[in-house]
Every structure is written in structure tokens, then in C-alpha cells.
MARDO-49374 format. One record per residue: residue in three letters; x, y, z of N, C-alpha, C, CB in turn; residue number from 1. Coordinates in steps of 0.05 Angstrom, whole numbers. Each point is the difference from the previous one (the first is absolute). Glycine has a CB too. Example, Ala and Ser with C-alpha at 12.3 -4.5 7.8 and 13.67 -1.06 7.14 Angstrom:
2
<'ALA',<264,-114,156>,<-18,24,0>,<18,24,0>,<-38,-23,25>,1>
<'SER',<31,44,-39>,<16,24,1>,<-15,22,14>,<24,-13,-43>,2>
//
This chain:
117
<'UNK',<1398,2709,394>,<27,8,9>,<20,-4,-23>,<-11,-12,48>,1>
<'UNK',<28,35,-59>,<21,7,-5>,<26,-23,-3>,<-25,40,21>,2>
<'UNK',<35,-57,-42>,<24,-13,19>,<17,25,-6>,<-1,-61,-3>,3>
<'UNK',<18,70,19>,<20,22,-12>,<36,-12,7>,<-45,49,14>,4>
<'UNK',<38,-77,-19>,<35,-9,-1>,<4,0,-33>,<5,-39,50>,5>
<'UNK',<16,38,-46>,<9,-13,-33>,<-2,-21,-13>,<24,19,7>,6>
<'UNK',<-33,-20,-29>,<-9,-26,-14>,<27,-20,3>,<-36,27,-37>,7>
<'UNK',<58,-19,33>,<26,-16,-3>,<22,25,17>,<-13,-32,-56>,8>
<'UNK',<23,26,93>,<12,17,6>,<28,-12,-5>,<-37,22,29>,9>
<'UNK',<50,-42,-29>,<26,-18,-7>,<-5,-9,-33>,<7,-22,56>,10>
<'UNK',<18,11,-56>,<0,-9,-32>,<10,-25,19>,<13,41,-50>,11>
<'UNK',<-19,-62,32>,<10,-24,10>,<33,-2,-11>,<-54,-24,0>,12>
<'UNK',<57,26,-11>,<39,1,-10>,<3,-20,-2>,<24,30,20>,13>
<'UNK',<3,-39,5>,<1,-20,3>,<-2,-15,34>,<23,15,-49>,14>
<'UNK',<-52,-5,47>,<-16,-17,17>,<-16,-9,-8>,<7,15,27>,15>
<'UNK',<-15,-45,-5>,<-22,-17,-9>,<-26,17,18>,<33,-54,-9>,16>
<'UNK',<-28,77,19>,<-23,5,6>,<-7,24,1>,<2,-34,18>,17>
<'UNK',<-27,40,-35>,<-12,25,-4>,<-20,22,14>,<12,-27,-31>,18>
<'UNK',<-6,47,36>,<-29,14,13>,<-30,16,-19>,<44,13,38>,19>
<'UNK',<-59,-34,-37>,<-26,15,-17>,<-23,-2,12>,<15,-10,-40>,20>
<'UNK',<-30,31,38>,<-21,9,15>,<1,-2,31>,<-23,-12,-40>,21>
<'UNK',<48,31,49>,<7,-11,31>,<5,-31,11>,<-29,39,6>,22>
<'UNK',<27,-51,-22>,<15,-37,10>,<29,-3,-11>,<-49,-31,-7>,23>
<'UNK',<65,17,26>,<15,-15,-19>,<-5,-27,-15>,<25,24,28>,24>
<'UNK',<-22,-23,-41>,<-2,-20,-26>,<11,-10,-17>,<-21,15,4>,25>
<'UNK',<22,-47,-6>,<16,-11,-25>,<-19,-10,-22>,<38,-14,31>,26>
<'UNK',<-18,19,-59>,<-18,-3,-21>,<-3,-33,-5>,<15,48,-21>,27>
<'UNK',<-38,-47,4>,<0,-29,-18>,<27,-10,-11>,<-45,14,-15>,28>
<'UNK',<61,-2,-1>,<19,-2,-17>,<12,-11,21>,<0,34,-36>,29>
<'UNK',<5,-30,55>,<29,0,14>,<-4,-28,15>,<10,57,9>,30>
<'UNK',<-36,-57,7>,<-16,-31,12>,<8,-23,-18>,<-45,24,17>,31>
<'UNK',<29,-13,-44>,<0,-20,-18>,<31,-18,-16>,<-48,33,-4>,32>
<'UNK',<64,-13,14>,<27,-7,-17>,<14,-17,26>,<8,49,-39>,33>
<'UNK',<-20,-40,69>,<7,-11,19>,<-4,-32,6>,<-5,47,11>,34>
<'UNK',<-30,-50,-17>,<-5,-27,-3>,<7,-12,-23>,<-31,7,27>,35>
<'UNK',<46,-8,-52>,<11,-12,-19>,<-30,3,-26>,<42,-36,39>,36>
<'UNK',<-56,64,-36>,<-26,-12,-18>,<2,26,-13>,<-37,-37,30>,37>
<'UNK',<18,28,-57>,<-4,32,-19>,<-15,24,21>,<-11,-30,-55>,38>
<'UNK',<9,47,51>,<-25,23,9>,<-21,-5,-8>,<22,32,1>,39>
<'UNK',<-25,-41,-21>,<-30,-7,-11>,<-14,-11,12>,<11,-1,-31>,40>
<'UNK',<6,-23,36>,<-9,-25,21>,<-5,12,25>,<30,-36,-20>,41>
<'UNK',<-21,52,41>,<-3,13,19>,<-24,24,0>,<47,-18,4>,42>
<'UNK',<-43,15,-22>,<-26,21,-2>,<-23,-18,-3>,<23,41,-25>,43>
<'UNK',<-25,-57,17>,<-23,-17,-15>,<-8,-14,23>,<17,-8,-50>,44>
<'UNK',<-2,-4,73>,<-1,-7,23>,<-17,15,20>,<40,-15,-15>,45>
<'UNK',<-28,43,26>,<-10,28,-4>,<-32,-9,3>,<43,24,-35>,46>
<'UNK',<-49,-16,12>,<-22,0,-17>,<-22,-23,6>,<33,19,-34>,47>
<'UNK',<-16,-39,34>,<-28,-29,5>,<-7,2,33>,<22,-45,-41>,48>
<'UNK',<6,63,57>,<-1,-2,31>,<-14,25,8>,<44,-27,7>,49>
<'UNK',<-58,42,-21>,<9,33,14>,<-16,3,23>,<8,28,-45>,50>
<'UNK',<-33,-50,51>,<-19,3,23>,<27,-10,32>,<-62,-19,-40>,51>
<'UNK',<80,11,38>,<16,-10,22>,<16,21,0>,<-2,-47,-1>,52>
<'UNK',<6,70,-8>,<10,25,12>,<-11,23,20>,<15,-13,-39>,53>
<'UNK',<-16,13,55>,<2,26,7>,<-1,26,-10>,<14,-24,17>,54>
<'UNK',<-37,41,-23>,<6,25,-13>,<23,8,12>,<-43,13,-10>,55>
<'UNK',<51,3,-15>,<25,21,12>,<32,-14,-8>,<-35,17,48>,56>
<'UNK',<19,-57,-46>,<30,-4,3>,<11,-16,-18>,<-5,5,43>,57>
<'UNK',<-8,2,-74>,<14,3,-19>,<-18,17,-23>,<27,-44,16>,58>
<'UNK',<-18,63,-36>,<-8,11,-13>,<17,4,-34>,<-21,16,52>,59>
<'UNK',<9,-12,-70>,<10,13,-25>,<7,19,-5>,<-17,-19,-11>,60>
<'UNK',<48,21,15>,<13,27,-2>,<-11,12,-23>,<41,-13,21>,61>
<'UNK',<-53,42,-27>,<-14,18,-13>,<27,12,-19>,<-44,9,41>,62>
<'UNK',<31,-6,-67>,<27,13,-23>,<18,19,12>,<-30,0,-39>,63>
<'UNK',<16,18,48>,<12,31,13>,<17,-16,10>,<-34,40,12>,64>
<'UNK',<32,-57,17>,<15,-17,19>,<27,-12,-16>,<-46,-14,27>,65>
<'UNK',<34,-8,-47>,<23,-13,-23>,<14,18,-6>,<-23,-31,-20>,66>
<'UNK',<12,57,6>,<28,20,-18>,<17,9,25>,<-29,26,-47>,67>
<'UNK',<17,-16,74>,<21,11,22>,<15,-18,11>,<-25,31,12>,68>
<'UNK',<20,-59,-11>,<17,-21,5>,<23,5,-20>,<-37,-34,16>,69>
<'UNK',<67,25,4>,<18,2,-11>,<23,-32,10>,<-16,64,-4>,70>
<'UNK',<6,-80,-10>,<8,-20,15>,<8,-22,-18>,<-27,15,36>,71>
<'UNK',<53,-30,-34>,<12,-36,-19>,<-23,-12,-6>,<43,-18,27>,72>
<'UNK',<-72,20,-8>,<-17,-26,1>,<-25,8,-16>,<17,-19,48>,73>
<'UNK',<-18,41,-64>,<-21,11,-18>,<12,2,-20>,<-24,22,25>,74>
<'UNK',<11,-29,-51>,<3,21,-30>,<-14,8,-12>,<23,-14,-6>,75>
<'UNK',<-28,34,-9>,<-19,8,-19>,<-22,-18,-10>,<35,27,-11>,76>
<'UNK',<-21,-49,4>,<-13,-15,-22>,<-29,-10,19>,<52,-18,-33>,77>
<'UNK',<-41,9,56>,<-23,-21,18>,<-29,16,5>,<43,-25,30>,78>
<'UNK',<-60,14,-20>,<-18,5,4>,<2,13,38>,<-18,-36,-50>,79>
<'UNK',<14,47,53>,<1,20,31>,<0,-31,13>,<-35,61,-2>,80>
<'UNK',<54,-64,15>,<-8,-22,34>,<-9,6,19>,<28,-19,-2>,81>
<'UNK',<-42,-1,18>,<-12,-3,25>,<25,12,29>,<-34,-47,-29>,82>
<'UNK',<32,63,33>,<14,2,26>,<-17,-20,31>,<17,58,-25>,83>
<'UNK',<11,-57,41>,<-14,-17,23>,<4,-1,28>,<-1,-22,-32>,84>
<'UNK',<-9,36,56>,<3,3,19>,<15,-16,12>,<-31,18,-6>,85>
<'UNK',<53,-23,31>,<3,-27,16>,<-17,-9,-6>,<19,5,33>,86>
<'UNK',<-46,-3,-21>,<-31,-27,3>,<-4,-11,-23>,<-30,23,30>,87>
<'UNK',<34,-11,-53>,<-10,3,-26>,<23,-34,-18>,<-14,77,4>,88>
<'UNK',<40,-65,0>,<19,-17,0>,<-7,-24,19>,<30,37,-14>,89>
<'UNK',<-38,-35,37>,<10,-27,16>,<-28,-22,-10>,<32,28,52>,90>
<'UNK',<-54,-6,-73>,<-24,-17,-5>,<10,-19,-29>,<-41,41,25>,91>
<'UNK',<56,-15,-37>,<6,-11,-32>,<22,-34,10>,<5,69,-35>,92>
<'UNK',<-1,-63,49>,<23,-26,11>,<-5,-23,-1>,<14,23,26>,93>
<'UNK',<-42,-22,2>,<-12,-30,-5>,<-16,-5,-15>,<6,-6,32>,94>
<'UNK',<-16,34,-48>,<-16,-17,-27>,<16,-10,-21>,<-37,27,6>,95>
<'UNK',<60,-12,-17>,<10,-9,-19>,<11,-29,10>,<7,47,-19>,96>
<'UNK',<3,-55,47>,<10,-26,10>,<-23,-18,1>,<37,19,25>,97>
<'UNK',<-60,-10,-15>,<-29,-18,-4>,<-4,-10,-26>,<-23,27,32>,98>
<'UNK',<23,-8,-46>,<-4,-7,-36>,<16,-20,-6>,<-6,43,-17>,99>
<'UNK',<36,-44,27>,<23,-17,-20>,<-3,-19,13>,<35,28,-17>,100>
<'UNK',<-44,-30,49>,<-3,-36,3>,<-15,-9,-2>,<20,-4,20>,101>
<'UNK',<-43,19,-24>,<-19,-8,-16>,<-2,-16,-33>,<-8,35,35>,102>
<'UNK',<23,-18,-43>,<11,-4,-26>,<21,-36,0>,<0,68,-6>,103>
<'UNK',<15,-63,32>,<22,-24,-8>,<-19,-33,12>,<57,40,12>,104>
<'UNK',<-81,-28,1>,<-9,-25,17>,<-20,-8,-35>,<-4,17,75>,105>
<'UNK',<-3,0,-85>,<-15,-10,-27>,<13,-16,-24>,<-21,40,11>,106>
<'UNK',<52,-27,-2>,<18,-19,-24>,<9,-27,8>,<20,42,-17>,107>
<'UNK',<-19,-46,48>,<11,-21,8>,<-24,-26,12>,<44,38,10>,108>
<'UNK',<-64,-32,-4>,<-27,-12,7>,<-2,-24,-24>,<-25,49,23>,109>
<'UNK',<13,-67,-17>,<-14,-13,-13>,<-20,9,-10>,<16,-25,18>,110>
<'UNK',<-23,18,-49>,<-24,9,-24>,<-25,6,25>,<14,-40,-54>,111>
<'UNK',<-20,19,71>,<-24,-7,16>,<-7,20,31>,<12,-53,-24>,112>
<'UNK',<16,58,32>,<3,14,14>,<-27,31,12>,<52,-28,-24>,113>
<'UNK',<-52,26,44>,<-19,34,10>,<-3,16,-13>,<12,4,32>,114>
<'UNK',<22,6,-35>,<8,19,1>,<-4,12,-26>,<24,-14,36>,115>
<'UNK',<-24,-11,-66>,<-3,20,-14>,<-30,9,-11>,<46,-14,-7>,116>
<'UNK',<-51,41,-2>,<-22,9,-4>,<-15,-9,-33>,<20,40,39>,117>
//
């Protein structure tokens, strides 16, 4: 089957939220500047998590996608971001929050402690 919608039917402007491949969708860029962290880092996150997604409910916006984006939260220079469904977002949430207290229980623990690996 055919998809016959538009790859990009909105431009994001100045919204935080975009329509691609029939979803609405927010980008990496925009998440990532939301939780106080690089994109890289969100992506890299992403990346070590991608089995706790849901197909569908996050993906790598495709070049064609990037150049028809018209939006504050993209630039040329970056590497294409992850767009992200609601589901997709509400997963990036508690992992990136899983990670960091994870992260703060490792700095604050004792040497001897469980927790660290």
C-alpha cells in the first residue's frame, strides 16, 4: 500500500508541533532544549533505549522531511532529529528522568553502595 499523504503537510513555524507521516509530532531539538540537555544527548538516550518504544512512536525524520521542515527548532548544520509521538515523548520522559536519578543516586551513594555498577 501506497502512503499517499504528504511527507511534511504543516511547517512547524512557530509551533512546537509538527505533522509528518500523518502524526503529529515533536522534534528532538525542541524535547531536548525542553529538558535542559544537548540533542546529542537525547538522541544517544534514544539510541541505548530504542527497544522501550513502540514502533511508530518515534522515528528519524528523513532529509526530504528536514529540508520541508520549516521551523526555530532545526538548522542546516544538525544532523536530521528524532521526531516523537505523544507515546513516544511520554517514553523519552521517564527515561531521560530514570537515567538522571540514576545518575544522582551514583554521585551521592557511598563508594560501597548497590547501586553503583
Amino acid at each position: 500500500m501506497i502512503d499517499k499523504q504528504p511527507i511534511v503537510s504543516e511547517e512547524c513555524g512557530g509551533s512546537n508541533i509538527c505533522f509528518i507521516r500523518g502524526q503529529k509530532v515533536m522534534l528532538g531539538t525542541l524535547l531536548a532544549e525542553a529538558y535542559g540537555i544537548e540533542p546529542e544527548v537525547l538522541d544517544q538516550a534514544v539510541e541505548r533505549n530504542i527497544e522501550y518504544f513502540p514502533e511508530g512512536s518515534v522515528f528519524r525524520v528523513k532529509p526530504e522531511e528536514f529540508t520541508a521542515l520549516k521551523s526555530p527548532h532545526v538548522t542546516p548544520s544538525q544532523a536530521t532529529p528524532y521526531a516523537f509521538t505523544g507515546q513516544g515523548a511520554a517514553i523519552l520522559s521517564s527515561i531521560l528522568f530514570d537515567e538522571r536519578a540514576t545518575h544522582e543516586c551514583q554521585e551521592s551513594c557511598a563508594p560501597t553502595c548497590g547501586c553503583r555498577k
